[in-house]
N, C-alpha and C positions, 0 to 999 in steps of 0.2 A: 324696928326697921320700917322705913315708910318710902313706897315708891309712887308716883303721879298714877300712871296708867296700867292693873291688873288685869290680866285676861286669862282664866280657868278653861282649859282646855286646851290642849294642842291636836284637833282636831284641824280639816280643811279651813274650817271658819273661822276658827281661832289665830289661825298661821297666815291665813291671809291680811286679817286685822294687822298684823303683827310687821306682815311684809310692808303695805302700802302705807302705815304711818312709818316705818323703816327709811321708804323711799322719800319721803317725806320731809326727812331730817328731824322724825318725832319715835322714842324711844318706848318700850313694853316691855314688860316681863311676863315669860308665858308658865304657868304651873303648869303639870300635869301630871295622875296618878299614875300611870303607867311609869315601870322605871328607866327604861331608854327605848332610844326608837323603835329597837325591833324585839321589843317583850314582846309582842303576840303580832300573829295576820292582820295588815290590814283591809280585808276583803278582796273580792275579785275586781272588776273592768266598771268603769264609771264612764259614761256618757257626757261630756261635755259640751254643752249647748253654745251655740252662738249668739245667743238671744240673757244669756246670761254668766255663766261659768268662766265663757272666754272673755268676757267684758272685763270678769275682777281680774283674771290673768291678763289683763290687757293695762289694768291700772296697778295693779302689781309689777308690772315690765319682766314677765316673765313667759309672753306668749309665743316669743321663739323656741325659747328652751321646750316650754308644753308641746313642741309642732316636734318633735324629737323623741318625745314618748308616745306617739300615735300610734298605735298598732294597727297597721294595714290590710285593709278588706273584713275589718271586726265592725262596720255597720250593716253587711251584709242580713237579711233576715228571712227566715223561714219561717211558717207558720203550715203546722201538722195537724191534722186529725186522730183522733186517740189510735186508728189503726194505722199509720204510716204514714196515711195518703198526704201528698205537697199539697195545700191551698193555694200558699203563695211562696216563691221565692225570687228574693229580690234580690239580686248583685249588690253591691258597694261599689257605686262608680267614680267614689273619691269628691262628689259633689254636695255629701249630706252636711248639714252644722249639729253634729253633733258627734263627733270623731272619738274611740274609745281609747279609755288609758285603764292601767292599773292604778289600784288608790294607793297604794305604798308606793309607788314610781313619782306621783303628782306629790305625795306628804313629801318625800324625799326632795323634791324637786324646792320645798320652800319653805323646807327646815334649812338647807345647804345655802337658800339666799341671805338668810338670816343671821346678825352679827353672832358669835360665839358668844353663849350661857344665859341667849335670851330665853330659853326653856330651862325651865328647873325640872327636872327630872324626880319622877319617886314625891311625889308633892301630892297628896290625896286630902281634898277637903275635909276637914272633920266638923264646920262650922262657920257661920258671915252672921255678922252681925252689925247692924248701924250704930254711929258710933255719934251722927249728929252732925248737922252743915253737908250734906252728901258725902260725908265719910264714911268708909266702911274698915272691922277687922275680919280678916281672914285667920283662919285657924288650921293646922296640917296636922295628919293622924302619926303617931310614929315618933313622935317629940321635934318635928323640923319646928322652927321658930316660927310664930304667928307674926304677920302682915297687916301695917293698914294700909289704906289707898285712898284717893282720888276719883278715880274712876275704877268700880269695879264692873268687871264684863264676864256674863255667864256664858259663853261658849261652852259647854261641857254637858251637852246633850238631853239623851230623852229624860234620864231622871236628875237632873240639874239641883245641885246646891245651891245654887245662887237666884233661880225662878219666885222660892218664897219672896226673896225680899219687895219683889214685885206684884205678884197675883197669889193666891190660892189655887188655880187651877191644876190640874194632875194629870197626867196619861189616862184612858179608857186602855182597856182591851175594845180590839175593833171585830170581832168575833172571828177572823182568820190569822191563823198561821203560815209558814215555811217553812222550812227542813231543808238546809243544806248539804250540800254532798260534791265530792271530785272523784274525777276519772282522770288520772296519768296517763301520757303516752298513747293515747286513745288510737291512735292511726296504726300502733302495732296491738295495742293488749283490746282495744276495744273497736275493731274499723266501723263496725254495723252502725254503733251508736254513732261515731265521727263523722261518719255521711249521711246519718238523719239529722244531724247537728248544722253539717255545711260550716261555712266557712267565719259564719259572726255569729248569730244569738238566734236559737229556736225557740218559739212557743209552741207549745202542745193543750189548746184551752178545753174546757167542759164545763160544765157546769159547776160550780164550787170547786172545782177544783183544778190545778194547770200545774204544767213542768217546764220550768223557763231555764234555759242551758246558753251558757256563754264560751266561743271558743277561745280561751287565755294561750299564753304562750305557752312553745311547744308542748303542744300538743293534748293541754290539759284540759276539761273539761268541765267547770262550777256550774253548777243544779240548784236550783230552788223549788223546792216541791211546794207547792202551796194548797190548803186546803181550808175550806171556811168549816168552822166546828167549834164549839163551847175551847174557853182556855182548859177547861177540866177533862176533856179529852186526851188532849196533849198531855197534860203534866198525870194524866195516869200513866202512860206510856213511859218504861224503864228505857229512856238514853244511855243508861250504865251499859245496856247492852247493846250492846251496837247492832249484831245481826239481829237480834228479835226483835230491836225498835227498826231497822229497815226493812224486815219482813210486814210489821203491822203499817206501817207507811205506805209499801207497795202492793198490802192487802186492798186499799183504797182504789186503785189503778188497774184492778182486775180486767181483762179483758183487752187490754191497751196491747200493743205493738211492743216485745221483747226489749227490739231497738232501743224504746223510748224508757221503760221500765228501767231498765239494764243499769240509768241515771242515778235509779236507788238498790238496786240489787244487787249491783256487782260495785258500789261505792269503793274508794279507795283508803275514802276513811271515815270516821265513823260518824253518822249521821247528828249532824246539829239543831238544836229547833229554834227557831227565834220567833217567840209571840213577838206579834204584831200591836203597839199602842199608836193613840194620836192624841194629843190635845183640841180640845175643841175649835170646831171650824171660826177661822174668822177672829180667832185668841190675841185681845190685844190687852193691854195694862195703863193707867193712868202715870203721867209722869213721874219718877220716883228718881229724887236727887242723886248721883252719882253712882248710878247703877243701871243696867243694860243686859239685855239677853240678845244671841245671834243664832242663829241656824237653828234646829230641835231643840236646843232649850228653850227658843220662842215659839214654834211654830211645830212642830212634830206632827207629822201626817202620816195615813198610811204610804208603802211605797208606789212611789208616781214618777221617777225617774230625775225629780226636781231636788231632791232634798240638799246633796253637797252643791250640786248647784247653786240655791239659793243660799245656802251657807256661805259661800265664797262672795258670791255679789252682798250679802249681809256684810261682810268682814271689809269690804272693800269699798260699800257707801258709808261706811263706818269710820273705815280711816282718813277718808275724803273729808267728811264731814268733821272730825276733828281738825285736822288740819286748814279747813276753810274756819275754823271757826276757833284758833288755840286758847285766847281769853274767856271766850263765853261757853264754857260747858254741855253749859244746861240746853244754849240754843244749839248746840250740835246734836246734841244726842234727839233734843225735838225735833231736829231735823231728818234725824238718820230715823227714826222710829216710824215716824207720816208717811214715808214711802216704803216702810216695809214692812208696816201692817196689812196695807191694801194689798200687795206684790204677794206677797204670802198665804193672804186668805184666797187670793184670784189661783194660785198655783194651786191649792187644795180643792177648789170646785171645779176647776178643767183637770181631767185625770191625762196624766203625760206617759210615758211608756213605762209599763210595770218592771222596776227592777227590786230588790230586796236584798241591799246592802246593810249591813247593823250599821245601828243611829239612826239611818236614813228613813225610819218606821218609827235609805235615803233615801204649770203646762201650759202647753202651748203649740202652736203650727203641729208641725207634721207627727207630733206621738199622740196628739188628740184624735187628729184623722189615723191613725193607727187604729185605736182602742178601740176609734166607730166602724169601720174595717173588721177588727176580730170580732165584735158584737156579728154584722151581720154576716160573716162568714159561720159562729156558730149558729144562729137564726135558721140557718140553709139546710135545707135535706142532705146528707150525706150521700156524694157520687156512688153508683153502685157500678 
């Protein structure tokens, strides 16, 4: 079987590739291991930037429909002190660029644009390999029938099969973690936390360590506990057990506001960890024939609020770029690479607003002046 244009992954990145050579009148086939859309969660509330995210949804022809999954007054921000106390809290007065959605609402949104059976479903890489002239085969676990291609594109994240064919370079652990966690129905089973919450996304910082809380719809509540500590810390900690890994979790947070604890204590379900990796800052590759990385399989950074972001605008100067360029390959992909080596590496040294969505471990203007903001609000004597 041989198809012109492969793309492994049916992540953001992958699916926007997919959309804007779509619109294009230029055709893709997308693998992906998982076996239908909705095998697993796909994470909580994603911030979509004006300055980038909305750009590829804008070349995708999809930023109406995106203007529909906005969840109203979710840019709202709080920012606590480990005892309760408000530093700051900011309204949503509907004027920010960076308006919140759910990440399974936006996948949804451009898997349904997408011709029927351009995702292959159940399709798990077991092997790529060059094949000569920028040809590549692809290989699937499970006995599905191996592929070559034309163009292969590594969309498929932080530990990517398709990265070797390009660099040597590998994930680090970046020496902090999170731990996720939900609260249901917060306004009736949990109000205290709901109103330390407010109405969009709390931070709770300290030193090494912070509880970043997002308000999803009704009424549910996603946690990211974050804590800087060896990865051998974490992985001694039994996750099998759910209450005794959020016991030893909110052993960390001793002393903190009920309220804010309450995020790991009274979870709804059982607490998840996701080490934290990055690729090194500034990660780029020498041009290599008929083969491509977009979003964390290029670039993987700690979380900085940029990650599906720049995935999307990846996927989107990517199918431009094919498409400005259908005979010459080689000079698309040169194209498409030059500008998103630099965009990439500038994203990872301006820290943007800490989110910790998986992959996304998913800057610029106003989350920079944020982060400089939380720095010197922690710097400050605490009000007495």
């Amino acid at each position: 079987m041989t198809t012109d244009i492969t793309i492994i992954g049916a992540g953001l990145g992958g699916l926007t590739l997919a959309r804007v050579l779509h619109v294009h009148g230029m055709s893709a086939t997308v693998y992906e291991a998982e076996s239908s859309p909705a095998a697993r969660a796909q994470g909580g509330l994603l911030d979509i930037h004006d300055y980038n995210g909305q750009l590829a949804l804008a070349a995708a022809g999809l930023l109406e429909e995106f203007a529909g999954l906005v969840l109203e007054g979710r840019q709202a921000l709080r920012v606590l002190d480990p005892e309760g106390r408000v530093l700051l809290d900011q309204p949503d007065d509907g004027t920010g660029g960076r308006p919140e959605v759910q990440r399974g609402e936006l996948r949804r949104l451009l898997l349904d644009s997408l011709p029927a059976g351009t995702v292959r479903w159940g399709h798990k890489v077991s092997g790529v390999r060059a094949l000569g002239r920028g040809r590549h085969e692809v290989t699937f676990a499970g006995g599905a029938k191996s592929i070559t291609t034309g163009l292969l594109v590594g969309a498929d994240g932080a530990w990517s099969r398709v990265r070797p064919l390009v660099t040597d370079a590998v994930p680090a652990y970046v020496g902090k973690s999170v731990v996720e966690t939900y609260l249901f129905d917060s306004e009736d089973r949990h109000p205290a936390t709901a109103k330390a919450v407010g109405g969009g996304m709390m931070i709770a910082p300290a030193p090494d360590r912070e509880i970043v809380a997002h308000r999803e719809r009704a009424g549910t509540l996603h946690a990211y506990v974050g804590i800087t500590a060896p990865k051998e810390w974490f992985t001694a900690i039994d996750f099998g057990d759910a209450r005794a890994a959020a016991a030893r979790i909110a052993g960390e947070f001793e002393g903190w506001a009920p309220e804010i604890t309450a995020l790991i204590t009274r979870t709804d379900t059982p607490p998840v960890l996701r080490l934290l990796h990055a690729l090194p800052r500034g990660h780029r590759w020498e041009r290599v024939p008929g083969v491509t990385l977009l979003g964390d399989a290029a670039h993987l950074a700690p979380p900085n609020g940029e990650g599906a972001n720049l995935a999307m605008l990846d996927g989107a100067d990517l199918g431009r770029a094919l498409a400005a360029h259908p005979e010459d390959l080689e000079a698309a992909l040169d194209l498409y690479e030059q500008a998103m080596f630099p965009r990439s590496a500038e994203a990872t040294l301006s820290p943007g607003k800490e989110t910790h969505e998986e992959g996304g471990h998913e800057g610029g203007g106003g989350d920079h002046d944020l982060f400089a903001l939380l720095s010197g609000l922690m710097e400050k004597p605490r009000p007495r």
